[in-house]
Backbone as XML, in Angstrom:
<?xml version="1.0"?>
<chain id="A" units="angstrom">
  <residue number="1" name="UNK">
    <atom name="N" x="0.835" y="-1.178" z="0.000"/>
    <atom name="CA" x="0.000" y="0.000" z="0.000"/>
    <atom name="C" x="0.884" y="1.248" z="0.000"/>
  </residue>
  <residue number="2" name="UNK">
    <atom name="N" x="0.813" y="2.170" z="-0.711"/>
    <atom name="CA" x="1.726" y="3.611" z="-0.957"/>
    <atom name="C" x="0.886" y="4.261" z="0.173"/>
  </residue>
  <residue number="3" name="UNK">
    <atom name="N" x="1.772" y="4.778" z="0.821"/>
    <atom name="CA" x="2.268" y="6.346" z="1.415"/>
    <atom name="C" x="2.334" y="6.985" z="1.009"/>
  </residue>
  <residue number="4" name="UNK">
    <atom name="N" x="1.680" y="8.315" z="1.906"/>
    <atom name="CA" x="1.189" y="9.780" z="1.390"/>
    <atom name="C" x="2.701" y="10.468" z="1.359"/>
  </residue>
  <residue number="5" name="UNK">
    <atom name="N" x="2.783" y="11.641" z="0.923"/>
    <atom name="CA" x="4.084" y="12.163" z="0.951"/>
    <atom name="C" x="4.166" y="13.352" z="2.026"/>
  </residue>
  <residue number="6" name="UNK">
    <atom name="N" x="4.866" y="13.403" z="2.797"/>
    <atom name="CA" x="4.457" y="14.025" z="4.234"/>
    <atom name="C" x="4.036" y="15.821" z="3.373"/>
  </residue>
  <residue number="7" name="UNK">
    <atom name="N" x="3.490" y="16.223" z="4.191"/>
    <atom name="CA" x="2.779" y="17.373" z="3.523"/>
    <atom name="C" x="4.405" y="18.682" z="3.464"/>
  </residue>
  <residue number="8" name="UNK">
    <atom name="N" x="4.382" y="19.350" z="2.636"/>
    <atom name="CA" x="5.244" y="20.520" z="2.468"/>
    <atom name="C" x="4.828" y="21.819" z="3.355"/>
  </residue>
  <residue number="9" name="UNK">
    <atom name="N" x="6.358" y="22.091" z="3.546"/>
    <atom name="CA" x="6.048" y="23.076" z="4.504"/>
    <atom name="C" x="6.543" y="24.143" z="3.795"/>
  </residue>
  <residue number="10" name="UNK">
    <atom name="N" x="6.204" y="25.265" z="3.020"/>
    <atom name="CA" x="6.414" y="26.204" z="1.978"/>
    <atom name="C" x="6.990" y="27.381" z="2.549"/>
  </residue>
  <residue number="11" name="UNK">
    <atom name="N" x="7.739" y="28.202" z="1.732"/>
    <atom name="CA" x="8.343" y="29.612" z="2.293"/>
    <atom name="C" x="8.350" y="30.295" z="1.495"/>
  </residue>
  <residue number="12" name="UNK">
    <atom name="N" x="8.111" y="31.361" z="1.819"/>
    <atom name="CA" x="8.240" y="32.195" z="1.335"/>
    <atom name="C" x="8.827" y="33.519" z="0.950"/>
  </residue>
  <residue number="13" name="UNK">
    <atom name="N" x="9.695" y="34.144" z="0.377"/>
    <atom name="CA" x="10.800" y="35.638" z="0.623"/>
    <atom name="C" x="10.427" y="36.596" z="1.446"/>
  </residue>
  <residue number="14" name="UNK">
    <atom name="N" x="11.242" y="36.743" z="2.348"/>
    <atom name="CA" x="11.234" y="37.599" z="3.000"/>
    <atom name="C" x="11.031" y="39.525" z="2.450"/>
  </residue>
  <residue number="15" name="UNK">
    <atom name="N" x="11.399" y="39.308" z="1.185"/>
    <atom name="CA" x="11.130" y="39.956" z="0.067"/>
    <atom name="C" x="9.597" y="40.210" z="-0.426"/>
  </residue>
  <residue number="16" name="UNK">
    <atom name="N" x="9.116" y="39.217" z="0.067"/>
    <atom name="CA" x="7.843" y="38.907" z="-0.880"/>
    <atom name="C" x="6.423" y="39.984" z="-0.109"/>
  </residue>
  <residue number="17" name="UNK">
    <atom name="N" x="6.749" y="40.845" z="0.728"/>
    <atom name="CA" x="5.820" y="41.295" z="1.603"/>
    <atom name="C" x="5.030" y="42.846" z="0.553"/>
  </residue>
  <residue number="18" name="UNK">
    <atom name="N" x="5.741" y="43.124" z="-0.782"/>
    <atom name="CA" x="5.657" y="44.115" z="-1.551"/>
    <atom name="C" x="4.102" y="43.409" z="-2.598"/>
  </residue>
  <residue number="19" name="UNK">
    <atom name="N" x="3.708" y="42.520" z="-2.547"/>
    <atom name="CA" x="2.711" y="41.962" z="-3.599"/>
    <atom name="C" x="2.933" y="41.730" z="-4.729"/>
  </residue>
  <residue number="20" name="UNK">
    <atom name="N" x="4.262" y="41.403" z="-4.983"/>
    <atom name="CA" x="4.310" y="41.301" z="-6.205"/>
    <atom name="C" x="4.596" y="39.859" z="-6.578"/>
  </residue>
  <residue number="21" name="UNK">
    <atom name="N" x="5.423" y="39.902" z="-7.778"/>
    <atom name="CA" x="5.238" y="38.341" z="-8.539"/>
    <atom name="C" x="6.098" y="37.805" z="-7.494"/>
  </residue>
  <residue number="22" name="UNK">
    <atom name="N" x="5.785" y="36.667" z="-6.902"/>
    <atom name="CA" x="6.714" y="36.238" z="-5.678"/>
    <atom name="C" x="7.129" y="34.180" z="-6.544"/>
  </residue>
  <residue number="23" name="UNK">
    <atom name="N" x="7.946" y="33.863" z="-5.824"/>
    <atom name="CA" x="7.721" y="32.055" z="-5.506"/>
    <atom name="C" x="7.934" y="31.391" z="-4.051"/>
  </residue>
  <residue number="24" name="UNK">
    <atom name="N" x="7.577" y="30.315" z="-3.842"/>
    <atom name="CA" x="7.824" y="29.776" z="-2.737"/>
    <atom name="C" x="8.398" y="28.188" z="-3.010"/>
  </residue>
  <residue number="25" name="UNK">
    <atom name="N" x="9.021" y="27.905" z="-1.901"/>
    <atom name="CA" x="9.977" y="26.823" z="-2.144"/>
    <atom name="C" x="9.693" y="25.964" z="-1.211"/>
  </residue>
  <residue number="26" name="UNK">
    <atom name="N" x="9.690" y="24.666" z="-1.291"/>
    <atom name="CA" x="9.856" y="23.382" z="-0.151"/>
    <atom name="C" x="11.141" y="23.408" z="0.599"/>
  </residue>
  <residue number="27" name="UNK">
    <atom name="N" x="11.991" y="24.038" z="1.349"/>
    <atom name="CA" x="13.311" y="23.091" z="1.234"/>
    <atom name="C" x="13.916" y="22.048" z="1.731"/>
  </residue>
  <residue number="28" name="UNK">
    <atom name="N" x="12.660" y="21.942" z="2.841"/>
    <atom name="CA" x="12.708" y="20.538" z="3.820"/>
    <atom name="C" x="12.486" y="19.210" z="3.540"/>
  </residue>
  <residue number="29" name="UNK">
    <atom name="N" x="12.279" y="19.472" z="1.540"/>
    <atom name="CA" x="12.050" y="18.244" z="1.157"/>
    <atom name="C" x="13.286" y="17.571" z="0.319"/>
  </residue>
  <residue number="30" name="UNK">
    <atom name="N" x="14.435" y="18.348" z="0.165"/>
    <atom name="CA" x="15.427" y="18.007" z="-0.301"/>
    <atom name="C" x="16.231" y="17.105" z="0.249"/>
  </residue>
  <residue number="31" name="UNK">
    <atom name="N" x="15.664" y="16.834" z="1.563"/>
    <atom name="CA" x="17.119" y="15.799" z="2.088"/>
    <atom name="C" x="16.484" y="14.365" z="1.747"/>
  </residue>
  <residue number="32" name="UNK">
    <atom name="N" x="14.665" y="14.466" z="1.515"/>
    <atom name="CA" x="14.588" y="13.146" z="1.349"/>
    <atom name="C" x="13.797" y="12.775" z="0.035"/>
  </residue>
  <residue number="33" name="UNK">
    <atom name="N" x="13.828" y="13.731" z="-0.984"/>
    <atom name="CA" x="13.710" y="13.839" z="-2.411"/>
    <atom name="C" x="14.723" y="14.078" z="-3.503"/>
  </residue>
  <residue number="34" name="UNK">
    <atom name="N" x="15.923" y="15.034" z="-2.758"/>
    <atom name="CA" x="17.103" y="15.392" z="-3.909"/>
    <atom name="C" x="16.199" y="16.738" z="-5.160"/>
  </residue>
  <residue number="35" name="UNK">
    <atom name="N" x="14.770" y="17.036" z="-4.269"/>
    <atom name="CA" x="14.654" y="18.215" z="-5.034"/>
    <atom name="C" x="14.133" y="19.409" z="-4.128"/>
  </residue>
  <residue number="36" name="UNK">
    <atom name="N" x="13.940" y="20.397" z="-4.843"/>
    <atom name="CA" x="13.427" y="21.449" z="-4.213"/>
    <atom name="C" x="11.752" y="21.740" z="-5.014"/>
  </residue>
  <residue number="37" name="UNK">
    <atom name="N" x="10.977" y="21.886" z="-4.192"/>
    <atom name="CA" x="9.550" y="22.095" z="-5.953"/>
    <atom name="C" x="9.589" y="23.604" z="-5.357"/>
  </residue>
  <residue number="38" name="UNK">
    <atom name="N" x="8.988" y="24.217" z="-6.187"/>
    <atom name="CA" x="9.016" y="25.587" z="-6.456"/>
    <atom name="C" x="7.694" y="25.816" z="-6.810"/>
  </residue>
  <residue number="39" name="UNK">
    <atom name="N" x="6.938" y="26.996" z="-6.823"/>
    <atom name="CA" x="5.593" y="27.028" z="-6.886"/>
    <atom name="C" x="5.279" y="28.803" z="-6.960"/>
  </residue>
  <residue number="40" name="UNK">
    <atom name="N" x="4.329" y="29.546" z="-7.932"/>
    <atom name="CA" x="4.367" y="30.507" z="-7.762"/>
    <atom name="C" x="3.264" y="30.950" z="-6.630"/>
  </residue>
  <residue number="41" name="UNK">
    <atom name="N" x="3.483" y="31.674" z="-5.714"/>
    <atom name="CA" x="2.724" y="31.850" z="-4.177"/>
    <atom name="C" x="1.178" y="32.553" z="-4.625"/>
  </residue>
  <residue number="42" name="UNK">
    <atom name="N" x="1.181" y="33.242" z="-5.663"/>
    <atom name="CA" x="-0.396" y="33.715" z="-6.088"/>
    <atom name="C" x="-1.116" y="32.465" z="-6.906"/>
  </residue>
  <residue number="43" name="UNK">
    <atom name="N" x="-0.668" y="31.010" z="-6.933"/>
    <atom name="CA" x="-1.288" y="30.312" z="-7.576"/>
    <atom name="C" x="-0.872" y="29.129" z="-7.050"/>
  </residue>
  <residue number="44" name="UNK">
    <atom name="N" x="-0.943" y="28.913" z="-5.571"/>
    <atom name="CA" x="-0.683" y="27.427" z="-4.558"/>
    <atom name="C" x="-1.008" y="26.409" z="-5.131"/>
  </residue>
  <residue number="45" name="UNK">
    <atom name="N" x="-2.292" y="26.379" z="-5.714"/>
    <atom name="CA" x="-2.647" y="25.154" z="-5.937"/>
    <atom name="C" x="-2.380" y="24.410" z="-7.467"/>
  </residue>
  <residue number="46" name="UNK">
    <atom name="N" x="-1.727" y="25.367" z="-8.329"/>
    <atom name="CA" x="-1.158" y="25.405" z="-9.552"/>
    <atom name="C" x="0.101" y="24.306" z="-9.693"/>
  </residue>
  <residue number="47" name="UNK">
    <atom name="N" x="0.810" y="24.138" z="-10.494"/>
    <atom name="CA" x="1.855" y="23.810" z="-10.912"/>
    <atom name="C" x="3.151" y="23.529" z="-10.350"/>
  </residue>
  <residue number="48" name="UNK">
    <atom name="N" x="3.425" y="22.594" z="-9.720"/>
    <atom name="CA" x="4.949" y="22.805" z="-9.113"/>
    <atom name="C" x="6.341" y="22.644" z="-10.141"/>
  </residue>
  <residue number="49" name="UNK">
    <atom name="N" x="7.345" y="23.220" z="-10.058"/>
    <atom name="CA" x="8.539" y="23.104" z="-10.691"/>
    <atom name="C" x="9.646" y="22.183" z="-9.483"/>
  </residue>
  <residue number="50" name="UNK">
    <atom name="N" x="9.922" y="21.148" z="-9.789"/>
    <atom name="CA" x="10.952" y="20.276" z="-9.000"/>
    <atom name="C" x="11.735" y="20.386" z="-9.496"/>
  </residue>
  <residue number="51" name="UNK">
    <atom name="N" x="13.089" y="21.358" z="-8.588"/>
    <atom name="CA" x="14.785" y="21.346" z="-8.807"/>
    <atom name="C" x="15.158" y="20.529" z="-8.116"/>
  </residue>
  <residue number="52" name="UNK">
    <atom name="N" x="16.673" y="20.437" z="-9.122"/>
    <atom name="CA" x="17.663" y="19.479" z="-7.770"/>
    <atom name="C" x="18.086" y="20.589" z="-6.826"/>
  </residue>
  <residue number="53" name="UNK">
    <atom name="N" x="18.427" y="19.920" z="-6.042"/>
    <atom name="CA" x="18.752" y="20.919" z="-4.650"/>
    <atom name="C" x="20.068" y="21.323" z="-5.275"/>
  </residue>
  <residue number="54" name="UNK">
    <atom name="N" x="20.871" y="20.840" z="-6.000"/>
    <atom name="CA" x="22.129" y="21.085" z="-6.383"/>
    <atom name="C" x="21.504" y="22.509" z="-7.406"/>
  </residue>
  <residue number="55" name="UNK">
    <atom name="N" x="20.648" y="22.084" z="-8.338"/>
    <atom name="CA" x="21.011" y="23.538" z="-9.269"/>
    <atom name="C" x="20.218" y="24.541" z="-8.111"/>
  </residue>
  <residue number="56" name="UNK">
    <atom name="N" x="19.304" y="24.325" z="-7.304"/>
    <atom name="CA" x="18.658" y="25.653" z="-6.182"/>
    <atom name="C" x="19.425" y="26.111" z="-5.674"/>
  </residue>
  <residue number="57" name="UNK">
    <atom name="N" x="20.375" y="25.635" z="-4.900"/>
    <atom name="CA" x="21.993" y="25.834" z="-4.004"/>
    <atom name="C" x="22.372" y="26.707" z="-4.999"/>
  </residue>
  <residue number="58" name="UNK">
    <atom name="N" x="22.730" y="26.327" z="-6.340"/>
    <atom name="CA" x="23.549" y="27.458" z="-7.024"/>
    <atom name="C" x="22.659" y="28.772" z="-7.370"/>
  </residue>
  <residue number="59" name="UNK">
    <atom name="N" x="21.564" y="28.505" z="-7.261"/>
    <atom name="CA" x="20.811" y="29.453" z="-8.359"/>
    <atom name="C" x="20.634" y="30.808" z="-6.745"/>
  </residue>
  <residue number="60" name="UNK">
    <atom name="N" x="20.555" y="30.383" z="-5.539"/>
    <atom name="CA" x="20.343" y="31.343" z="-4.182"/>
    <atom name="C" x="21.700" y="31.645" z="-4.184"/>
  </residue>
  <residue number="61" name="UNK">
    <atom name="N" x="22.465" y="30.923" z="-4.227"/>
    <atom name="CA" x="24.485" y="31.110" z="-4.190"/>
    <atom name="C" x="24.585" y="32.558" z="-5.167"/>
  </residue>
  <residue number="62" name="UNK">
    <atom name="N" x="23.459" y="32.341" z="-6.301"/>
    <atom name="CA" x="24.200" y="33.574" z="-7.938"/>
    <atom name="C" x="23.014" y="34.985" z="-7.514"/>
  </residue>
  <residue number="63" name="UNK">
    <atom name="N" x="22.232" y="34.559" z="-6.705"/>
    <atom name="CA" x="21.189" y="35.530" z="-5.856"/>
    <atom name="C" x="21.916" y="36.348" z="-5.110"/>
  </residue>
  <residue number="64" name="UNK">
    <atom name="N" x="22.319" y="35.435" z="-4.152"/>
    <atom name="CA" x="22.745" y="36.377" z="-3.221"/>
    <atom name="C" x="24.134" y="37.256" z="-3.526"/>
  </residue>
  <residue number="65" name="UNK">
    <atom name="N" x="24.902" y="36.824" z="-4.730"/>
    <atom name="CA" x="26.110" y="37.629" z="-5.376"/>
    <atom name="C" x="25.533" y="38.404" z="-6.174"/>
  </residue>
  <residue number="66" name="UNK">
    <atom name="N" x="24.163" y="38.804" z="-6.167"/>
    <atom name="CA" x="24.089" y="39.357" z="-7.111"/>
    <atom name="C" x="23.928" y="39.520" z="-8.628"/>
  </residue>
  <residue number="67" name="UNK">
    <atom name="N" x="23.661" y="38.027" z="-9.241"/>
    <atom name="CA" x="24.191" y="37.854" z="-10.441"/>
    <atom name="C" x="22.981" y="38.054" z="-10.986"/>
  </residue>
  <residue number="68" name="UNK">
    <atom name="N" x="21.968" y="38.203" z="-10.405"/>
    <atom name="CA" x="20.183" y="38.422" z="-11.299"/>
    <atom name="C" x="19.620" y="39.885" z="-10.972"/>
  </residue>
  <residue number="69" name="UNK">
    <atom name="N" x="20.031" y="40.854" z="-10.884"/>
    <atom name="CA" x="19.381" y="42.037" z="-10.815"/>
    <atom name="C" x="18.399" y="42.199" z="-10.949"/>
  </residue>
  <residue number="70" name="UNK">
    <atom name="N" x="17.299" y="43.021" z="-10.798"/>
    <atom name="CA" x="16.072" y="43.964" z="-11.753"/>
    <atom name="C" x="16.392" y="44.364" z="-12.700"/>
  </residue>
  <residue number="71" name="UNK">
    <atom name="N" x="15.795" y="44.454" z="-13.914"/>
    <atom name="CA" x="15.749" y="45.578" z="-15.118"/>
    <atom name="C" x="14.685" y="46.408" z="-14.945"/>
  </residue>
</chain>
């Protein structure tokens, strides 16, 4: 008989308090999936995107240097 998948506990940017286009991330599910799902926060019940925790690690790593600006 399959098991449920323990429920996600979502986050959201600390950033995100302006209303705008935001995402939210699992990350507590990476140690026992090898991904991160991703989800846009104005549409929860929508679509998830599953990263590896390896490309998320890099992609918050090129965030926080700076490497994605605003235009």
């Amino acid at each position: 008989m399959a098991t449920e998948p323990p429920a996600r506990h979502w986050v959201k940017s600390s950033y995100s308090g302006n209303g705008g286009s935001c995402v939210e991330w699992a990350p507590h599910t990476a140690s026992t999936t090898g991904t991160v799902p991703v989800r846009d926060s104005k549409n929860p019940t929508g679509p998830t995107l599953n990263v590896t925790a390896t490309a998320f690690s890099s992609f918050v790593s090129g965030v926080k240097a700076g490497g994605f600006r605003a235009v």
